[in-house]
C-alpha positions in Angstrom: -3.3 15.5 10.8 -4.4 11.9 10.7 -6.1 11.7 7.6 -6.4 8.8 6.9 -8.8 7.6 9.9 -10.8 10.8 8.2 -10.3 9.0 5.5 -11.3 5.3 5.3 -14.1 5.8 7.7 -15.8 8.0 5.0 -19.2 5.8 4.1 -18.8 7.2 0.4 -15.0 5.8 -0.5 -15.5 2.4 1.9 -18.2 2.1 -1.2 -15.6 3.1 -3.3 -12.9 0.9 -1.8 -15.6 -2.0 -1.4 -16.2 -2.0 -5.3 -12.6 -2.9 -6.4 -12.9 -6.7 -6.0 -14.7 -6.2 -9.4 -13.2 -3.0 -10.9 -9.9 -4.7 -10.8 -8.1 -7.9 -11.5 -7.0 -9.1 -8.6 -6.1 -12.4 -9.7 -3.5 -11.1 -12.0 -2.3 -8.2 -8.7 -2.4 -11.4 -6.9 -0.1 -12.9 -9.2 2.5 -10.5 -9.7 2.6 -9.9 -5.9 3.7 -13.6 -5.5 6.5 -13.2 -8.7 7.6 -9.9 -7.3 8.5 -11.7 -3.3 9.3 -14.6 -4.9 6.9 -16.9 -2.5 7.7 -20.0 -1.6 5.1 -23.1 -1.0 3.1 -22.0 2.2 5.2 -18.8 2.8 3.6 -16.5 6.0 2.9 -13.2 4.2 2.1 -10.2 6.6 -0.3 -7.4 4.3 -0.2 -4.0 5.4 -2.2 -2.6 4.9 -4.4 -5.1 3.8 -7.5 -3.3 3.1 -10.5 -5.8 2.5 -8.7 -8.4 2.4 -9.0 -8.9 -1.7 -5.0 -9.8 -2.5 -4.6 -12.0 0.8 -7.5 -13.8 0.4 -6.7 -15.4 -3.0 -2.6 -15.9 -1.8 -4.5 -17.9 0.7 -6.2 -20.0 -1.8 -2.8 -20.1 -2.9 -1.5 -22.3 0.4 0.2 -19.5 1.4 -0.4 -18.4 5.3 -0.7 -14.9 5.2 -2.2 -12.3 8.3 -3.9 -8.6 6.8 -3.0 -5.7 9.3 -5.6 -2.5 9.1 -6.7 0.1 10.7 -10.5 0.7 9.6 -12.5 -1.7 11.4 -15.0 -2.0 8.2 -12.2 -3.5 5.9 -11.0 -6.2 8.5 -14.5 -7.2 9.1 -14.5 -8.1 4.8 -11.2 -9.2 5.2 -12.2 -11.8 8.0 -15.4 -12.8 6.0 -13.1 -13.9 3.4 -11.5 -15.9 5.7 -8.1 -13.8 6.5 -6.7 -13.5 10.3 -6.8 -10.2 10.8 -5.3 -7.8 13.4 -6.4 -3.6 13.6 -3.6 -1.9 14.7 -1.7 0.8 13.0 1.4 0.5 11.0 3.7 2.5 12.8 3.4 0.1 16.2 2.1 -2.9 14.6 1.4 -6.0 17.4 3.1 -8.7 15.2 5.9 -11.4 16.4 9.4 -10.2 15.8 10.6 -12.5 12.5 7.2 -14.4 12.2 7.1 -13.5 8.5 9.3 -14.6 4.9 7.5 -11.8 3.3 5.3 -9.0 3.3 3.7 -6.6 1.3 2.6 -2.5 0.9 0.0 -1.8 -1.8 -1.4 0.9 -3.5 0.4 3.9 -2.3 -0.2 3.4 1.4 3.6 3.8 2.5 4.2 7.9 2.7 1.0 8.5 4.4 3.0 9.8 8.2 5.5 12.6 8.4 8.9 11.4 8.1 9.5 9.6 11.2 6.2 7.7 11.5 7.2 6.4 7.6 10.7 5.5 9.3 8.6 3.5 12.3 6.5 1.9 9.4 9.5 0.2 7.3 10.9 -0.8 11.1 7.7 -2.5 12.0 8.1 -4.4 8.9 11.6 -5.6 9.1 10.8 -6.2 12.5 8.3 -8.5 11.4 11.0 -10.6 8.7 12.5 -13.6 9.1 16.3 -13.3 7.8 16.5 -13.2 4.1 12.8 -11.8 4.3 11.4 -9.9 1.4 8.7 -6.7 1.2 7.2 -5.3 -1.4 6.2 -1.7 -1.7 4.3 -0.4 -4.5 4.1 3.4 -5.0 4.7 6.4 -6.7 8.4 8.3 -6.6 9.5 11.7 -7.9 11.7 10.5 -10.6 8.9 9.6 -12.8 5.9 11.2 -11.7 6.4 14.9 -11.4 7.7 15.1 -15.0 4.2 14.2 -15.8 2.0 15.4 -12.9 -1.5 16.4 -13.3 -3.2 18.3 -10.9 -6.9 16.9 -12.0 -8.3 13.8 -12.2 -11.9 12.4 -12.6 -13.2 8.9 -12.6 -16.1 6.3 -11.6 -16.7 3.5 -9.5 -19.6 1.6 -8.2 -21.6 5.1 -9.3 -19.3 7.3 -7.3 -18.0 10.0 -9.7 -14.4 10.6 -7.8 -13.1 13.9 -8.3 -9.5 14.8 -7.3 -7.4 17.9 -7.1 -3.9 17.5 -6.3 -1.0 19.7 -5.9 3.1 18.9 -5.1 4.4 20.7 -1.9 8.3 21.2 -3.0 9.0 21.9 0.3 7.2 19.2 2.6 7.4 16.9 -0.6 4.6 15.7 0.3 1.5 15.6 -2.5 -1.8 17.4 -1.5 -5.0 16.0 -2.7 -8.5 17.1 -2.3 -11.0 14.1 -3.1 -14.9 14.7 -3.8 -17.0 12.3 -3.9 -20.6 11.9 -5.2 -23.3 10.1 -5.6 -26.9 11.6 -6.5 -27.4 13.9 -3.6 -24.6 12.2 -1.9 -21.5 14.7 -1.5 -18.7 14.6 0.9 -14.9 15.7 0.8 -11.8 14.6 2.1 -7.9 15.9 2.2 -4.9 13.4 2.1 -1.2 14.3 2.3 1.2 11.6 1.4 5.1 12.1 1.5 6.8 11.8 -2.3 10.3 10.0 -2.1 12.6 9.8 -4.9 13.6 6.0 -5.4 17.1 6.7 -3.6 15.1 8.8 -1.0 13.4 5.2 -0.5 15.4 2.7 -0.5 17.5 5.1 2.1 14.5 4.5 4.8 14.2 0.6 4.0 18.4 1.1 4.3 18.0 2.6 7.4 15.3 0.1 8.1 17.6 -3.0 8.0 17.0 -4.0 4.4 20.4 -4.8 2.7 19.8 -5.4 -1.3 16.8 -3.9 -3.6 15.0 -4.5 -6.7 13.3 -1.8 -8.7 10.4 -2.7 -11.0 7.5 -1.5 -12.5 3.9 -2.9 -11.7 4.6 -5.2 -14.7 7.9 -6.6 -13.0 9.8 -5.2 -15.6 13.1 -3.6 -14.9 12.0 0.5 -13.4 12.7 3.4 -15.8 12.0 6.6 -17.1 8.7 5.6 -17.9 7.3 3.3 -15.3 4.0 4.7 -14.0 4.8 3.4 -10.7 7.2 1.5 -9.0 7.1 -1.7 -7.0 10.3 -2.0 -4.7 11.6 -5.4 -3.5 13.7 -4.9 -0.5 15.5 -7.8 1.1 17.1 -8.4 4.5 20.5 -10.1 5.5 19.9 -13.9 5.1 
């Protein structure tokens, strides 16, 4: 099931997803994505996916030469506004020059989304895409610290969307099942995701596998991962 094109094509969560530039700081996510890859002056940064554009963007204010990959159409047209070269494609079979990038980048939960193989194909595509010595960051969720703490309801607000969701673990897929709702006034609509859960060694084992050599785990404040980091963001490094 391709969910995601189900999705990110929903009118109700590109509103959502549109809204972020102000329900977030992105000038600090900026930041801390340039500490965690360790960017040097005018680095070529490859952001997949990149969404609307709202973390490249400001890396490019930063000198930095960096290309957004998506696959909604709607995001990349945002993301082009705001001045980033953009290319739809999907991340499993992305069109990018072999080792045309020092570093890239996976926010938000958005590696896990294929079965097991397609998330193989998507770390490929990205060491693909490295230089030697190239670094990628993925920032995401991993067994060892959420499911001692998983809850299976969450409600919040954005842009006047009230976002309801109801998730549940699969132990034997290990993938987490979510049902969003989404409303606004008389404005309702659902969607289903399913995203794969890896334990951290589970993880770096498919960036391993992947060509990545050495590995960093942090938390989203770049502070060293642990029993209670929310989420983790992952540096993985090729051979120099």
């Amino acid at each position: 099931m391709e969910w995601w094109r189900d999705l990110f094509t929903a009118p109700l969560w590109q509103d959502v997803q549109l809204s972020w530039e102000e329900a977030d700081d992105a000038d600090a996510d900026a930041s801390l994505v340039a500490d965690a890859l360790e960017l040097l002056p005018r680095s070529r940064v490859l952001d997949a996916p990149c969404g609307t554009g709202r973390i490249a963007k400001r890396l490019r204010a930063r000198g930095h030469d960096v290309v957004g990959l998506d696959a909604t159409e709607r995001f990349l047209i945002e993301a082009a506004g705001a001045g980033v070269p953009v290319v739809l494609a999907d991340m499993r079979t992305a069109p990018v020059r072999t080792a045309a990038f020092d570093a890239a980048f996976c926010l938000w939960g958005s590696f896990g989304y294929f079965d097991d193989e397609g998330n193989r194909a998507q770390a490929t595509v990205v060491a693909d895409a490295l230089r030697p010595a190239g670094r990628c960051l993925v920032d995401t969720i991993v067994a060892d610290t959420l499911l001692s703490r998983f809850e299976p309801h969450a409600t919040w607000e954005v842009a006047g969307i009230r976002v309801d969701e109801e998730r549940k673990y699969d132990a034997a897929s290990k993938r987490i099942e979510t049902t969003w709702t989404f409303t606004r006034g008389a404005e309702r609509a659902t969607r289903l995701t399913s995203v794969r859960l890896y334990t951290l060694d589970e993880l770096t084992g498919v960036f391993g596998d992947a060509g990545f050599v050495s590995f960093q785990a942090r938390d989203a404040e770049l502070q060293p991962f642990g029993p209670s980091s929310e989420r983790l963001w992952l540096v993985a490094a090729l051979a120099g």
